[in-house]
C-alpha positions, 0 to 999 in steps of 0.5 A, spaced: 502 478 440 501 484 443 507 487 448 504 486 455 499 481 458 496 480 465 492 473 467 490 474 475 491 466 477 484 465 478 482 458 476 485 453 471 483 457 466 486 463 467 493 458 468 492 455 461 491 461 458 498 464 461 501 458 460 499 458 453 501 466 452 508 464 455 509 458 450 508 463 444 512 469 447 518 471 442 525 470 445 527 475 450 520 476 452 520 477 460 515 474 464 514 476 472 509 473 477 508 477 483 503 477 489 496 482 488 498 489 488 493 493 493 485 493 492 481 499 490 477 498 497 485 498 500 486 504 496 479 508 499 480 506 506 488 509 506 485 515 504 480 515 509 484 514 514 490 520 512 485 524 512 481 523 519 489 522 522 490 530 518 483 533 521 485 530 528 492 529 531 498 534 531 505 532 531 510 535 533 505 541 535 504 541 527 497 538 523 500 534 517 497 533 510 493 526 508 500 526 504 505 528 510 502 522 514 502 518 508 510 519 507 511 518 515 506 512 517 509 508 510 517 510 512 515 507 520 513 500 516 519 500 512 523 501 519 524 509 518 528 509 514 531 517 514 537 519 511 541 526 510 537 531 506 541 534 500 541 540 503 541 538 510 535 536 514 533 529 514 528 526 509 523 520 510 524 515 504 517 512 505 515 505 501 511 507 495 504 504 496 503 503 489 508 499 489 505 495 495 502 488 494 496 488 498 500 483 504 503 489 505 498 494 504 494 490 510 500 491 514 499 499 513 493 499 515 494 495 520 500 500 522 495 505 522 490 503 527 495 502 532 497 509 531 490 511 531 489 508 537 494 510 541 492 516 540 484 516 541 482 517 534 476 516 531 476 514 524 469 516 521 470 512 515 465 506 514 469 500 514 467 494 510 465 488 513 470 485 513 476 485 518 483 488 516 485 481 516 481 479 510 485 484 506 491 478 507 488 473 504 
C-alpha cells in the first residue's frame, strides 16, 4: 500500500475504490475529505488580474507588485486581518491561495472585480466562458 492516495469523488467508481483503499488502510492511517482546492484556469485568471491591478492602480500613491495586491486583496477576504510587526509597523496575514478551496477562491476573484471596478480597471485578460460564478460549483 502506498503512503498517500487521492480519489476526486467523481462517480461511483471513484467512491468505491476510496472506500476500498480506506478498508485496507493500516491502523492509524488518517483519512481527510475536503472540498476542490482551486483550479489551474483560477489560478491563471489570479495572476491575470494582480497583474493588470500592478500596471494600473497606485495605493497609497504607490505601484504595488502582483505579490503585494496578492497579499493585500487575500487579507481584505479574511476581513483584514493586520497585526503589530516584530519590529514595529504593521503586517497584513493574508489567506494562502494554496490553501483555498476553489469557493473561496471564486470568492477572491469575486473580491477583485469589485475593486477593479471601483476603480475603472480594465482587465486585459481573456476570461473563460464561463462567468466567475461557475467557479462555485
Amino acid at each position: 500500500m502506498t503512503d498517500k492516495a487521492r480519489y476526486r469523488l467523481h462517480g461511483r467508481t471513484a467512491r468505491m475504490m476510496a472506500t476500498q483503499h480506506v478498508q485496507h488502510a493500516p491502523e492509524g492511517y488518517v483519512v481527510t475529505i475536503q472540498a476542490p482546492t482551486r483550479s489551474l484556469e483560477q489560478n491563471a485568471l489570479l495572476w491575470a488580474r494582480l497583474t493588470t491591478l500592478s500596471e494600473q492602480v497606485k495605493w497609497d500613491g504607490e505601484t504595488l507588485t502582483p505579490e503585494e495586491w496578492k497579499g493585500l486583496l487575500t487579507a481584505c477576504l479574511r476581513k483584514q486581518k493586520i497585526v503589530r510587526g516584530i519590529e514595529g509597523g504593521l503586517v497584513f496575514l493574508p489567506l494562502r491561495t494554496s490553501k483555498m478551496d476553489k469557493y473561496e477562491f471564486a470568492d477572491l476573484l469575486t473580491l477583485m472585480e469589485a475593486f477593479a471596478a471601483e476603480r475603472g480597471v480594465t482587465f486585459n485578460d481573456q476570461v473563460p466562458p464561463v462567468s466567475i460564478a461557475e467557479y462555485r460549483k
